[in-house]
C-alpha positions in Angstrom: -37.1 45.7 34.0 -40.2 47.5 32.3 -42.1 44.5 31.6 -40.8 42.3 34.6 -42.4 45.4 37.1 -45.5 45.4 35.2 -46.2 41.6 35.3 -44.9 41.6 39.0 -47.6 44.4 39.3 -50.4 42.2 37.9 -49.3 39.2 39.6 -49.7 40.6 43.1 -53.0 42.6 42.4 -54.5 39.6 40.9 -53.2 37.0 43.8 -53.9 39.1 47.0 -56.2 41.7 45.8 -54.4 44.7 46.9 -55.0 48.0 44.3 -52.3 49.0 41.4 -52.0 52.2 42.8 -50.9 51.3 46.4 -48.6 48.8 44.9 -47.2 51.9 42.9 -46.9 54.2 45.4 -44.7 51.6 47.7 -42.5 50.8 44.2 -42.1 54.7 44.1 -41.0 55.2 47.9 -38.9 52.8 47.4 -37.1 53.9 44.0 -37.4 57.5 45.8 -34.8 56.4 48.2 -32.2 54.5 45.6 -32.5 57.7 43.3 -31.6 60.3 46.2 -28.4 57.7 47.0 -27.7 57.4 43.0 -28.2 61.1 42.1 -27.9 63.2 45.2 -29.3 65.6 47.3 -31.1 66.7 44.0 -34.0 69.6 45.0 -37.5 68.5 45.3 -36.5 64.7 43.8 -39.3 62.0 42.7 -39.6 58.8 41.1 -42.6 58.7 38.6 -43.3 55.3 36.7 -45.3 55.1 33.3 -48.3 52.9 34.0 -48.5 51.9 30.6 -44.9 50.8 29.7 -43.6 50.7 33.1 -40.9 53.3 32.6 -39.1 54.8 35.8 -37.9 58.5 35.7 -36.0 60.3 38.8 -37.5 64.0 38.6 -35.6 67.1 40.1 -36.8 70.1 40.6 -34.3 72.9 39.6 -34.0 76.5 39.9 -32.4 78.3 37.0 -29.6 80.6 37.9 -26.9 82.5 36.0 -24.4 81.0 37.6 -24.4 77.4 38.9 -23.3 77.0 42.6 -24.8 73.8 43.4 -25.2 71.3 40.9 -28.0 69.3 43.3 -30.2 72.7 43.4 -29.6 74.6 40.7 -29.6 75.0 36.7 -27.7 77.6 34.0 -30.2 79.3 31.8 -28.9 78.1 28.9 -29.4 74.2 30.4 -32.7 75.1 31.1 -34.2 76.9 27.8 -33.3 73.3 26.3 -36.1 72.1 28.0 -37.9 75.3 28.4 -37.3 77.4 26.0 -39.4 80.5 27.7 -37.2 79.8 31.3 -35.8 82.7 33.0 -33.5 83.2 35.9 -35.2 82.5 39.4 -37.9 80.0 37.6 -38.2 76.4 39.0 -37.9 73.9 36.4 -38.2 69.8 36.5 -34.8 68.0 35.0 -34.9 64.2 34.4 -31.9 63.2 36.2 -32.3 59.6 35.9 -29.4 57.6 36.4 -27.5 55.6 33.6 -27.8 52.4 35.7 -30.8 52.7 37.6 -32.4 50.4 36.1 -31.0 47.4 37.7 -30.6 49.4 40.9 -34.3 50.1 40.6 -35.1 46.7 40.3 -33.2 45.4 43.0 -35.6 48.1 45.3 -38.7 47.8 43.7 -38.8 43.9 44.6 -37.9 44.1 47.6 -40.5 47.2 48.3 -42.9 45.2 47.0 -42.6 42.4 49.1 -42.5 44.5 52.4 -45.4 46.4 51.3 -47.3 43.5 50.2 -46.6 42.2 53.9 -47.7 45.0 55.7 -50.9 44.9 53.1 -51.6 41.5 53.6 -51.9 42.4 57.2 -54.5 45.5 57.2 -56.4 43.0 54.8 -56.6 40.0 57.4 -57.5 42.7 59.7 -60.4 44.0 57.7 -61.5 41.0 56.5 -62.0 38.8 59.4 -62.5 41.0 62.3 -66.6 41.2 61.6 -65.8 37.1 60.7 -65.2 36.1 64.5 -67.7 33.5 65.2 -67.8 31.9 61.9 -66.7 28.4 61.0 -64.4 28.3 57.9 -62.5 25.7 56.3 -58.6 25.2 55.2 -55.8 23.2 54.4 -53.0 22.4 57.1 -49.6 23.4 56.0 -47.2 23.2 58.4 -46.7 23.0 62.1 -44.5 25.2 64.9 -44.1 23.2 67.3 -47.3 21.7 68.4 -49.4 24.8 66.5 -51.1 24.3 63.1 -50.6 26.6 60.5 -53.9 26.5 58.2 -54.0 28.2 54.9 -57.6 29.5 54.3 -56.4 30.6 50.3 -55.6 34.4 50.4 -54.1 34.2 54.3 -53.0 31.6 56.9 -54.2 31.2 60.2 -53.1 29.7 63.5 -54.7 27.0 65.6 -53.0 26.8 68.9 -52.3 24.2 70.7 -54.6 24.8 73.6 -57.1 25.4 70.8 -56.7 21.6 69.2 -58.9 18.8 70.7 -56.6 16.2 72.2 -57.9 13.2 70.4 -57.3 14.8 67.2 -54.2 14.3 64.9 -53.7 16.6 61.9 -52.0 16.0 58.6 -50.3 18.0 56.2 -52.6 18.4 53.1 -55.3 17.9 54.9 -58.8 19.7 55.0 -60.4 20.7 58.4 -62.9 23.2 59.5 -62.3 25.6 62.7 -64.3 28.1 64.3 -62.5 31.5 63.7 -62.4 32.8 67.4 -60.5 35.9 67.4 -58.7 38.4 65.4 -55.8 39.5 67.2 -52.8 42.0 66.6 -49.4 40.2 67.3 -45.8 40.7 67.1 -45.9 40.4 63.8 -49.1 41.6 62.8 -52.5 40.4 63.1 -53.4 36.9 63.2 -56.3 34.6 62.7 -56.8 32.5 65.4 -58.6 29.6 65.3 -60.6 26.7 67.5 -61.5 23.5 67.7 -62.2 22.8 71.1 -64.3 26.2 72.2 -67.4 25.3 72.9 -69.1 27.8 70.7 -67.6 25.8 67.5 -70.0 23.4 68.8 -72.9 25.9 68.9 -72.0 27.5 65.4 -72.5 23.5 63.8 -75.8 23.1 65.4 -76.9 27.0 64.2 -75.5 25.7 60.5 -76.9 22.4 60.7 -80.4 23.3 62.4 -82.9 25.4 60.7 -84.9 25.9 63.9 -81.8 27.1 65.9 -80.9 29.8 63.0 -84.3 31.3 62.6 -84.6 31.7 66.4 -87.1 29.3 67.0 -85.0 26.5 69.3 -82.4 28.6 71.6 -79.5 27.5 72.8 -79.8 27.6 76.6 -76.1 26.4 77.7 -73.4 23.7 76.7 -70.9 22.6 78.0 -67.7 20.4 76.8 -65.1 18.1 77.3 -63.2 18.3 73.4 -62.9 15.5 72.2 -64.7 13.2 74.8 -68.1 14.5 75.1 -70.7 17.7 75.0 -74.0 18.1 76.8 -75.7 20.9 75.1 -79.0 22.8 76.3 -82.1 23.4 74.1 -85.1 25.2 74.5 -88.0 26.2 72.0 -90.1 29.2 72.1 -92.9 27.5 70.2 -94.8 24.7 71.7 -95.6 22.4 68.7 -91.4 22.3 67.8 -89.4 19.5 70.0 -86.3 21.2 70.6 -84.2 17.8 71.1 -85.9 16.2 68.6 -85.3 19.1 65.9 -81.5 18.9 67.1 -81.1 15.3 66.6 -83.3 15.3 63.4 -84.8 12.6 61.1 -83.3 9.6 62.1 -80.6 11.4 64.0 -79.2 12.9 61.0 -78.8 16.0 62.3 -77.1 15.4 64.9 -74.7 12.5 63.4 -73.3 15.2 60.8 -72.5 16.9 64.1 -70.7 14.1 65.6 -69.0 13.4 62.4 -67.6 16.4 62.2 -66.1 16.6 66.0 -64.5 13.1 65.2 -67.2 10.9 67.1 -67.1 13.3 70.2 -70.0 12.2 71.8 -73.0 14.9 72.2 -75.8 14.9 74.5 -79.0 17.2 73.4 -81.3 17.9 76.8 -84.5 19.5 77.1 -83.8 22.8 79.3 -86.3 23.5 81.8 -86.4 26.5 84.3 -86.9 24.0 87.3 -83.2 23.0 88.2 -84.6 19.5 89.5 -86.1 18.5 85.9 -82.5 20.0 84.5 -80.8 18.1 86.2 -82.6 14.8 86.0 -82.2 15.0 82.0 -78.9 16.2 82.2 -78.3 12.9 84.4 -80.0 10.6 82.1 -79.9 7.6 81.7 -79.2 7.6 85.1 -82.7 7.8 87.2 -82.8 10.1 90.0 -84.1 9.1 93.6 -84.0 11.9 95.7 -82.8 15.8 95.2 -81.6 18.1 98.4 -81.2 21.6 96.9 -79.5 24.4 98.5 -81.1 27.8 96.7 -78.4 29.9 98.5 -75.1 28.3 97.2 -76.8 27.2 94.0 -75.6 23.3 95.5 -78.0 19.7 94.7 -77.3 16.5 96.0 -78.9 13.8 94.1 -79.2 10.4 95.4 -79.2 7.5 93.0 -79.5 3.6 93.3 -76.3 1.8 93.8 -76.7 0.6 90.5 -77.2 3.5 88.8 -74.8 5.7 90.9 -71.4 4.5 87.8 -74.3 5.6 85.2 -74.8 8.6 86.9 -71.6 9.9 87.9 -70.4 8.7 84.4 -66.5 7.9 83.2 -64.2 9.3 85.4 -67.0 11.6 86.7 -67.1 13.3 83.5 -71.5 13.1 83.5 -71.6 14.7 86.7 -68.8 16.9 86.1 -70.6 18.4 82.3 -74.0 18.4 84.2 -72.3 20.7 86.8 -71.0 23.3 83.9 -73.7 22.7 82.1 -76.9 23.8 84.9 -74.2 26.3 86.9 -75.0 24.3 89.5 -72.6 22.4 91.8 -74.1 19.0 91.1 -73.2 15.9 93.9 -74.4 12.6 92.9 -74.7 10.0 95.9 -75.6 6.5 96.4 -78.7 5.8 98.2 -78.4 4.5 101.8 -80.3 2.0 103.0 -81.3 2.2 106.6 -81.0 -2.0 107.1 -78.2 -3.3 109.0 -76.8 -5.4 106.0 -76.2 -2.5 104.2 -74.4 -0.4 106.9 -72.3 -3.9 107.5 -71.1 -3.9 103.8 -70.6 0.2 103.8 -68.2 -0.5 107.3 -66.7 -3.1 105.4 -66.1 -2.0 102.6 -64.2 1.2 104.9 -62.4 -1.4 106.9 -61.4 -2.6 103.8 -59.6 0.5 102.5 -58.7 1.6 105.7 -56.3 -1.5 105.8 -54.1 -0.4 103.1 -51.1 1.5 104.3 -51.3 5.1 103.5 -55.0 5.3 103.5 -56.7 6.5 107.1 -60.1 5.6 108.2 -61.6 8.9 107.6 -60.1 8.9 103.6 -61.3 5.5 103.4 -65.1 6.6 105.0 -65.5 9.3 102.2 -63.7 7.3 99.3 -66.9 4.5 100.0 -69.8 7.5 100.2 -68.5 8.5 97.0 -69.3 5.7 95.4 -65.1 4.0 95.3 -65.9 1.2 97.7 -63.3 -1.5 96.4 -59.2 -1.5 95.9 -60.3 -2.1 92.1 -62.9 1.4 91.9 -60.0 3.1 93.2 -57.4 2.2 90.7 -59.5 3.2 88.2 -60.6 6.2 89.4 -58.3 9.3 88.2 -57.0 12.1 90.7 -59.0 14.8 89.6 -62.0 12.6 90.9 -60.5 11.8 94.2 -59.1 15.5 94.6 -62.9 16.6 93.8 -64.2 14.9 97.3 -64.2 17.4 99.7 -62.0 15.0 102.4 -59.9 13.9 100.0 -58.6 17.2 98.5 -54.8 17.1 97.9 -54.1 13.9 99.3 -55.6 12.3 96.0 -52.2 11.5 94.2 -51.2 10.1 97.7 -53.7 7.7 97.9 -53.6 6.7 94.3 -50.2 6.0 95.0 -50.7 3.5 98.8 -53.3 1.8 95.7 -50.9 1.1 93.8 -48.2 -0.1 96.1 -50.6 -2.5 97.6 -51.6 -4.4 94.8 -47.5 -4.5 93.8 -47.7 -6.2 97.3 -50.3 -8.2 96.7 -49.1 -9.8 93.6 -45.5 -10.2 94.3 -47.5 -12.3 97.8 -49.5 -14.1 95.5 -46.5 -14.7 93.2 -44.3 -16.4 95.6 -43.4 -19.9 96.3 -45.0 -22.0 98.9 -42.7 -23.1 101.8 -44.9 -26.5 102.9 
């Protein structure tokens, strides 16, 4: 038992880096309690263990009395001048009252002391370690999964990536290495955990402050960003000195910069823009490639419209709306991209059309069918590819999106089981 505590000792001081004498202290709470249930209500009792040979003693301290009453609290005089030789009655005197078998019960406590301790250690130490680390990137091995969260072990600790933290394109294997931005520190029901991120935003940031000199030493700022995980990331730049291109320092040599970036988010695709105090230059660089025609902007409800080309307006708005939708998040503004409209009669006789068109399909009303064209869906074909958070983002459309998505649908079934039967001539 001596040398099997003392290397148990080592081993845990060594592998989580928690102090010899803590580790002690929980063995000796722990032997405390198995002594008092092995010897008794003995007076004053303690454990003390040699640190040297790893010896475990139970200590009581004894009065000495003429007469012995009780056994657990007392001593005869002629018991204690064995040990004393100089005791007299009324003195307090410390016995050794170890047990014959406490050894194995001790050993038996001591293990299972030091595992609970080592716990509840392990615990304060995530605490104090990584609660000045939130904001940091840092790098682990995946373990194990609960359900559809990662465990990753980071070497002394493990640390939890939610689910709603993973980037939905993203599959993770056991045994594999992946880097996470560390994005809180937070007590539990078990204690404190790490929590980790890979589809905040600001794991984004942290890569280009890592991978851009200019962004670390303050001279590019990041001005905003904004993210789809996964799919894409606009991200703002700005620099404070003149002579230093802030997009081209982001995108570096080549675009080396920037690929590592990209590289590292899995091929997410990432947009660097030029910020610029005048919302109408913003936005046409948060737009581009897309070229702007006209802007209408309302200063009051922080709103621009921004008309496009018909050619230019898929560009613009971007797949399933997601260009117009990051250029929204990313400016703060409410961002409404339009087709232009030409004032010639052709034009309004394809626009009626086109509503006529749609209108015809059961389920689908005129007015629907009027704002599903001026937002760009002017065919049965747009619409079926269009997904309902697009439709339910038109103001007229609203929460009737997954109902017309659905007349869509049912009309080409009609259409092709039509096509698809046999002529009668």
């Amino acid at each position: 038992m001596n040398a099997d505590l003392l290397a148990v000792l080592d081993f845990w001081e060594r592998e989580k880096g928690i102090s010899r004498d803590t580790l002690i202290a929980a063995v000796q709470e722990s032997l405390l309690a198995a002594a008092k249930k092995a010897v008794g209500p003995a007076r004053a009792l303690r454990v003390e263990i040699d640190r040297k040979t790893g010896d475990i003693r139970a200590i009581a301290k004894l009065i000495v009395a003429e007469k012995v009453v009780s056994k657990h609290d007392q001593i005869s005089l002629a018991d204690a001048r064995r040990i004393k030789p100089d005791a007299k009655i009324g003195d307090e005197i410390e016995v050794e009252v170890t047990p014959r078998d406490f050894g194995r019960i001790a050993s038996a406590n001591a293990k299972q002391a030091l595992l609970q301790h080592i716990r509840k250690a392990e615990k304060q130490l995530i605490f104090a370690e990584f609660k000045d680390r939130v904001g940091e990137i840092v790098s682990g091995v995946v373990r194990r999964f609960e359900r559809s969260d990662v465990i990753v072990d980071l070497g002394k600790y493990e640390a939890l990536l939610p689910n709603h933290e993973r980037v939905p394109t993203e599959e993770y294997q056991i045994g594999e290495r992946i880097r996470a931005y560390v994005k809180a520190v937070e007590q539990g029901p078990h204690g404190p955990e790490i929590i980790l991120s890979r589809a905040d935003p600001r794991f984004v940031i942290k890569l280009f402050q890592i991978e851009v000199s200019e962004i670390h030493d303050g001279t590019i700022e990041i001005k905003g960003i904004a993210r789809e995980p996964g799919f894409r990331t606009k991200i703002a730049v700005y620099s404070r000195d003149e002579k230093v291109d802030p997009v081209g320092a982001c995108v570096g040599l080549r675009g080396q910069r920037v690929k590592n970036i990209v590289r590292e988010l899995n091929n997410e695709k990432v947009d660097v823009i030029p910020w610029s105090p005048d919302i109408r230059t913003f936005v046409s660089a948060a737009l581009a490639p897309a070229k702007i025609k006209t802007f209408e902007v309302d200063e009051a409800n922080k709103r621009i419209r921004v008309t496009v080309s018909p050619d230019q307006l898929s560009l613009a708005i971007g797949k399933r709306g997601q260009n117009a939708r990051l250029t929204s998040k990313l400016t703060g503004w409410h961002v409404e991209v339009e087709p232009e409209v030409f004032v010639t009669k052709g034009f309004e006789e394809k626009v009626a059309e086109a509503v006529e068109a749609l209108a015809a399909i059961p389920g689908i009303s005129r007015e629907h069918a009027d704002a599903l064209v001026h937002a760009g869906l002017t065919s049965l074909e747009d619409l079926l590819e269009a997904e309902e958070s697009d439709l339910a983002s038109i103001p007229q459309i609203g929460n009737q999106a997954a109902a017309i998505l659905e007349a869509a649908r049912a009309e080409v079934a009609r259409r092709t089981i039509k096509v698809g039967e046999p002529s009668t001539s």
